[in-house]
Kinemage of the C-alpha trace (Angstrom):
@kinemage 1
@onewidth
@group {chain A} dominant
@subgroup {mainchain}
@vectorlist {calphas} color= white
{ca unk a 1} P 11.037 -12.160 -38.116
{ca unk a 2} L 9.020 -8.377 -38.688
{ca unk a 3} L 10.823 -5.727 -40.488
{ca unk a 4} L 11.788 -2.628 -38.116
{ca unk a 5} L 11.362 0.710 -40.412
{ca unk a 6} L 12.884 3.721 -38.883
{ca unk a 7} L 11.623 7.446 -40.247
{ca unk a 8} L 14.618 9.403 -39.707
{ca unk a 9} L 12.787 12.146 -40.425
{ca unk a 10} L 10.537 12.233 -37.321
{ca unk a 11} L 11.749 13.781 -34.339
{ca unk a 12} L 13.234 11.561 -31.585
{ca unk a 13} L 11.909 11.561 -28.206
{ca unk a 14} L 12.719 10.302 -24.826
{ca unk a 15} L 10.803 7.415 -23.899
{ca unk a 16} L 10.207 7.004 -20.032
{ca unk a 17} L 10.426 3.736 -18.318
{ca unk a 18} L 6.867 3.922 -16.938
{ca unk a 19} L 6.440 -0.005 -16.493
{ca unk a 20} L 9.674 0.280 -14.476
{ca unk a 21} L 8.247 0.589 -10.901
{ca unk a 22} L 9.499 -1.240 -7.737
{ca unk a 23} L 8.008 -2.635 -4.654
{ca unk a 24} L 10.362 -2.169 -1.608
{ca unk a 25} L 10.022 -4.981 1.126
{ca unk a 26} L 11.002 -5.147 4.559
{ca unk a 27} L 10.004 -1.210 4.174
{ca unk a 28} L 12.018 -0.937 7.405
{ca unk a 29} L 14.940 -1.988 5.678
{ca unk a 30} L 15.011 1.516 4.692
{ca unk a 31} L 16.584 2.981 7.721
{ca unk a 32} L 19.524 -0.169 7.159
{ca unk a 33} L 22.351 0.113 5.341
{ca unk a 34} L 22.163 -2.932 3.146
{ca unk a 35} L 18.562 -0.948 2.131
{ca unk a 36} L 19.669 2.012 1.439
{ca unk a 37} L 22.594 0.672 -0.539
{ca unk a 38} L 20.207 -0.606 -2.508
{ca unk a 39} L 18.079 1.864 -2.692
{ca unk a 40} L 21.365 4.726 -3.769
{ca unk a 41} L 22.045 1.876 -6.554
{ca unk a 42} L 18.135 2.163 -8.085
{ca unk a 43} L 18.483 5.881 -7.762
{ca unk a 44} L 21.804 6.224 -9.279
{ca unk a 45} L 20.968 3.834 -12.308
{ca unk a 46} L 17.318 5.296 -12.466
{ca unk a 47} L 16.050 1.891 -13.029
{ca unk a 48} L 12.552 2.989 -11.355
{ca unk a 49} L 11.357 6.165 -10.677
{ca unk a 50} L 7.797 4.992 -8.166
{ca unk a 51} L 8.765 3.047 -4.934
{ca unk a 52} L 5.621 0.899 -3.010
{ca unk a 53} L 6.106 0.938 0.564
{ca unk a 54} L 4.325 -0.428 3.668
{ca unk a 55} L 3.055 2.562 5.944
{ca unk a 56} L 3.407 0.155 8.293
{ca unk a 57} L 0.602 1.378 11.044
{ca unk a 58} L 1.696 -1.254 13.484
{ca unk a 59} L 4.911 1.370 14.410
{ca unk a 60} L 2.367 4.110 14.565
{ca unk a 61} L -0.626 3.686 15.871
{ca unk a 62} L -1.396 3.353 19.745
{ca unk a 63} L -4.144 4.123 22.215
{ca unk a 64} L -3.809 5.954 25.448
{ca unk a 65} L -7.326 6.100 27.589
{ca unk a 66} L -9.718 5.703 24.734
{ca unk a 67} L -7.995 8.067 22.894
{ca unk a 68} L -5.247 7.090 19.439
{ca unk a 69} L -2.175 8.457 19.646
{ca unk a 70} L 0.357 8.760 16.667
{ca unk a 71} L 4.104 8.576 16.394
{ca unk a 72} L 4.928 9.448 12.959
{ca unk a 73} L 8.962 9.639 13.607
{ca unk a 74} L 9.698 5.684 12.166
{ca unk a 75} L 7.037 7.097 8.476
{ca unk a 76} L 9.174 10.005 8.773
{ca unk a 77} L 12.050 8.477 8.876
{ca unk a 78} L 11.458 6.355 5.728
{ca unk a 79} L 9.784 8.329 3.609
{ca unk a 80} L 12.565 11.514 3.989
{ca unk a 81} L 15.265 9.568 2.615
{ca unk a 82} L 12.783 8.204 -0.392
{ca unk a 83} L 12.249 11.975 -1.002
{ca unk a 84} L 15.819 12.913 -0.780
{ca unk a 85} L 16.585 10.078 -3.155
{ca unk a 86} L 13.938 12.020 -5.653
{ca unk a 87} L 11.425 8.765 -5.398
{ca unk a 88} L 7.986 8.922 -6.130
{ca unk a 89} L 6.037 7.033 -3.972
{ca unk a 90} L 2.854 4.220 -3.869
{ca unk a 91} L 1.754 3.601 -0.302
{ca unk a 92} L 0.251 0.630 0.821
{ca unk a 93} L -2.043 1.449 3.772
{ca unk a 94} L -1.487 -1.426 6.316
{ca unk a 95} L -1.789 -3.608 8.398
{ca unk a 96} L -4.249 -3.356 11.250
{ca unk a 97} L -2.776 -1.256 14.476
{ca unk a 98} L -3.596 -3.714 17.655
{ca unk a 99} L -4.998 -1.125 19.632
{ca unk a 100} L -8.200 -1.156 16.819
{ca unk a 101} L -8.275 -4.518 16.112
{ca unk a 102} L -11.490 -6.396 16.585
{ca unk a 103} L -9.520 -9.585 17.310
{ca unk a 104} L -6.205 -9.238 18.697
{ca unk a 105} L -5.212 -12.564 18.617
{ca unk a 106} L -5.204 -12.643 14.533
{ca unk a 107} L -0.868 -12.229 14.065
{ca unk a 108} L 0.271 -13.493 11.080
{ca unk a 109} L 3.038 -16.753 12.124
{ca unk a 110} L 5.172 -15.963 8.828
{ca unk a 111} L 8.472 -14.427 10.231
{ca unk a 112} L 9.077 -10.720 9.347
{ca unk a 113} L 12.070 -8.431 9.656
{ca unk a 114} L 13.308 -7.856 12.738
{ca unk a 115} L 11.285 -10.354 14.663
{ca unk a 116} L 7.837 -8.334 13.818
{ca unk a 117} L 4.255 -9.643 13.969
{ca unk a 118} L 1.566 -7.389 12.137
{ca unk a 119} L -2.052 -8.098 12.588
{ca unk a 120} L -4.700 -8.613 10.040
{ca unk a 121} L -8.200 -8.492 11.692
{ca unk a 122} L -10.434 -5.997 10.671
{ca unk a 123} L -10.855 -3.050 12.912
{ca unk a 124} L -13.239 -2.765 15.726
{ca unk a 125} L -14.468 0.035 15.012
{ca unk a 126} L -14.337 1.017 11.184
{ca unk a 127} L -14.424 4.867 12.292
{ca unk a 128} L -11.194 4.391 14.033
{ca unk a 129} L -9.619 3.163 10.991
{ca unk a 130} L -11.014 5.556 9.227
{ca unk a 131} L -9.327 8.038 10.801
{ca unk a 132} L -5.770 6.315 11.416
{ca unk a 133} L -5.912 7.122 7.224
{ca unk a 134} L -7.242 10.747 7.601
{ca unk a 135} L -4.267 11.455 10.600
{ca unk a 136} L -1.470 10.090 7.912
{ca unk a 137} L -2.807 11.075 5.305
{ca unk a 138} L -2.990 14.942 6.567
{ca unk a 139} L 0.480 14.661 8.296
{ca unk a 140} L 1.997 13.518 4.965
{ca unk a 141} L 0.764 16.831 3.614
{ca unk a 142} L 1.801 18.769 6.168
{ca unk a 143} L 5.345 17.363 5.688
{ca unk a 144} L 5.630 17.376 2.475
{ca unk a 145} L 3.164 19.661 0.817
{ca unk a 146} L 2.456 19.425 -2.936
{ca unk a 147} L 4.997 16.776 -3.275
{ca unk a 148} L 2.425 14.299 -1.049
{ca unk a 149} L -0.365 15.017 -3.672
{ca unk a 150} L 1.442 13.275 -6.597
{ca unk a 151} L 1.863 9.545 -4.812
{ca unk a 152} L -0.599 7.086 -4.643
{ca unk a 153} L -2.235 5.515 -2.280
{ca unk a 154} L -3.942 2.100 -1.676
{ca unk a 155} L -5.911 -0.154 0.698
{ca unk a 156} L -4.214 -3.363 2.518
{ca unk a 157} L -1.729 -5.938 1.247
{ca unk a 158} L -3.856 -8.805 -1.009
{ca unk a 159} L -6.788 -9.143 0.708
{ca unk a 160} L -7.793 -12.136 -1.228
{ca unk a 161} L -5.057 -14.681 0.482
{ca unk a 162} L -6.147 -16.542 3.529
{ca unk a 163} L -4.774 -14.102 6.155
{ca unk a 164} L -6.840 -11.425 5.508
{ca unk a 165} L -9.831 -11.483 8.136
{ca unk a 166} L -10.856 -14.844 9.161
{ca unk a 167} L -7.581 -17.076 8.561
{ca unk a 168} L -9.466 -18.983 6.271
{ca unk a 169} L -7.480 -21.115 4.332
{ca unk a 170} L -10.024 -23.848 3.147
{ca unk a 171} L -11.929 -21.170 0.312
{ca unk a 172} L -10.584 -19.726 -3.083
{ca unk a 173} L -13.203 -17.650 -2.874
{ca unk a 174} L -14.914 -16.319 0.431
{ca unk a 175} L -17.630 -13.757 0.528
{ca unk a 176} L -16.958 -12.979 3.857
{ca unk a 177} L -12.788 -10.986 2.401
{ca unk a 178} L -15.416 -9.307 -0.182
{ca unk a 179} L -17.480 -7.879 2.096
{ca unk a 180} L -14.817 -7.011 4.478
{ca unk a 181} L -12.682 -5.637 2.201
{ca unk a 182} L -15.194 -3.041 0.580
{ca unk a 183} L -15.889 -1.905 4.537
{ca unk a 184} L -12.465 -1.531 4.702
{ca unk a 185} L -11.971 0.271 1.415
{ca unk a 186} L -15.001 2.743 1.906
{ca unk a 187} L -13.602 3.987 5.184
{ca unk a 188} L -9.648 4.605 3.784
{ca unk a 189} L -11.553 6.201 0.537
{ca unk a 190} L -13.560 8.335 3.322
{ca unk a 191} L -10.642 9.029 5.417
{ca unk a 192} L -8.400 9.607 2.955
{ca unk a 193} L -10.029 12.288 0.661
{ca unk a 194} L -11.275 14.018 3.269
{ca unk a 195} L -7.745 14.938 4.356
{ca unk a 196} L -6.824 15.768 0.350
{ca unk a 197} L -9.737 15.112 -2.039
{ca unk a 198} L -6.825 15.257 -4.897
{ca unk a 199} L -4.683 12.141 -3.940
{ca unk a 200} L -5.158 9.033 -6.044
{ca unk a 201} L -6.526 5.959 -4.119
{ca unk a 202} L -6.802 2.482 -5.352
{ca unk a 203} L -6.696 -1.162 -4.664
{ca unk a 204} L -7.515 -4.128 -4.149
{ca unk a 205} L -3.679 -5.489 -4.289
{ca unk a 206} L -5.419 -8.839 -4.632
{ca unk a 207} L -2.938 -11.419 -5.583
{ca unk a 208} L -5.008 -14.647 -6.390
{ca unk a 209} L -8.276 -14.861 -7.212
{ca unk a 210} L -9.932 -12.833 -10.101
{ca unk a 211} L -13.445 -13.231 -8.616
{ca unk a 212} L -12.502 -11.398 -5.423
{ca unk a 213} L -11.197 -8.873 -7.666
{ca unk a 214} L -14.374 -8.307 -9.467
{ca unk a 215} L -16.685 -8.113 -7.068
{ca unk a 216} L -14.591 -5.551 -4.891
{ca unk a 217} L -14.289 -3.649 -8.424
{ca unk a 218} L -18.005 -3.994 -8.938
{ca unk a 219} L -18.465 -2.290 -5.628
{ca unk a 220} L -15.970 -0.015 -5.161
{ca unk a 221} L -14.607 0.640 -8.546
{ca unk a 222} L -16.208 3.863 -8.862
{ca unk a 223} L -13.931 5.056 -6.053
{ca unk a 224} L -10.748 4.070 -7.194
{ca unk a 225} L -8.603 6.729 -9.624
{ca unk a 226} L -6.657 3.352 -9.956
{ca unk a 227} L -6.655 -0.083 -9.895
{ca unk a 228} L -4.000 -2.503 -8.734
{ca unk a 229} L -3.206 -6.056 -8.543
{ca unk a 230} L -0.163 -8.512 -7.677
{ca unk a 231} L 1.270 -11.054 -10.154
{ca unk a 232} L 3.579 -14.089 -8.799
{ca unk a 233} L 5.466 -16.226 -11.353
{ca unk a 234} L 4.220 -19.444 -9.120
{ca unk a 235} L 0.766 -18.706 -10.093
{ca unk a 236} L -2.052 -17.036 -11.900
{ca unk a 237} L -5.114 -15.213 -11.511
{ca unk a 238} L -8.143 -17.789 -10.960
């Protein structure tokens, strides 16, 4: 056992529960009761002071006669109350809106809340992806101003598991997610600074395999004022 010395004559200081972060899932759960009962109860007890959420495009994003068109009112809805409760907030940009998708038959088959489907094929058009980030990204400053400058911001949900792209379940490591992914991430990078150069942006989110991780790092890392990954306790980085 290590001796603990204490200098009482150094001046005490608060020290904040940085590590102390949450991820928030169904996101939608937020506009429930048994969610935001939760949610008061984290608050309250300041147990974590940075909430991830979904944006959750699939509510948003639809087209009308070649054209996108937003509703922003479910977002709204969400992220208000996670203001109100004095959250600070990490945004998960995802998944891919239908309308955009190069292949609208990729829906994931794993039940989600409230009997939704999200899809998870890359975009038909990386330019209209693009700019679904630039549209949230500059209505989230026009709602909430300064406040919208201090979250984070990051591209897809582990793009290393087999979902991502091409269904692929038979690789741990496929070039094809690498390749994809860094598309992906240079046009939310492009989309997103150009509405607000001073948000931080980041990824991958990879879950699984370190040698996706290092090869999307080795080509994007230069773009990314912060780097994140998932951790599961039934398994490891490879």
């Amino acid at each position: 056992m290590k001796n603990i010395v204490i200098d009482i004559h150094k001046e005490a200081y608060e020290n904040e529960n940085f590590w102390n972060n949450i991820h928030f899932h169904p996101t939608d759960a937020i506009e429930d009761i048994w969610g935001r009962e939760i949610l008061e109860n984290v608050a309250k007890d300041k147990v974590a002071k940075l909430v991830r959420l979904y944006s959750m495009f699939e509510d948003m994003v639809t087209e009308k006669d070649g054209e996108l068109i937003f509703d922003f009112s479910f977002a709204d809805r969400r992220i208000d109350y996670m203001v109100e409760k004095g959250f600070e907030l990490l945004i998960c940009y995802n998944f891919m809106p239908l309308c955009i998708a190069k292949d609208k038959n990729l829906i994931a088959n794993m039940p989600r809340y409230k009997d939704k489907n999200f899809n998870f094929s890359e975009p038909k058009d990386y330019a209209l992806w693009e700019k679904v980030c630039y549209d949230f990204t500059n209505h989230l400053l026009e709602r909430y101003g300064e406040k919208a400058k201090e979250w984070y911001i990051h591209c897809w949900n582990e793009p290393d598991h087999w979902y991502w792209l091409n269904n692929n379940r038979g690789e741990t490591f496929d070039q094809d997610k690498v390749d994809g992914y860094i598309r992906l991430y240079n046009a939310f990078y492009d989309g997103v600074k150009k509405a607000c150069p001073e948000i931080k942006v980041g990824g991958p989110s990879a879950s699984s395999n370190m040698q996706f991780i290092e090869s999307v790092l080795k080509a994007v890392g230069h773009k990314m004022d912060f780097v994140s990954i998932h951790t599961y306790a039934t398994g490891v980085l490879q």
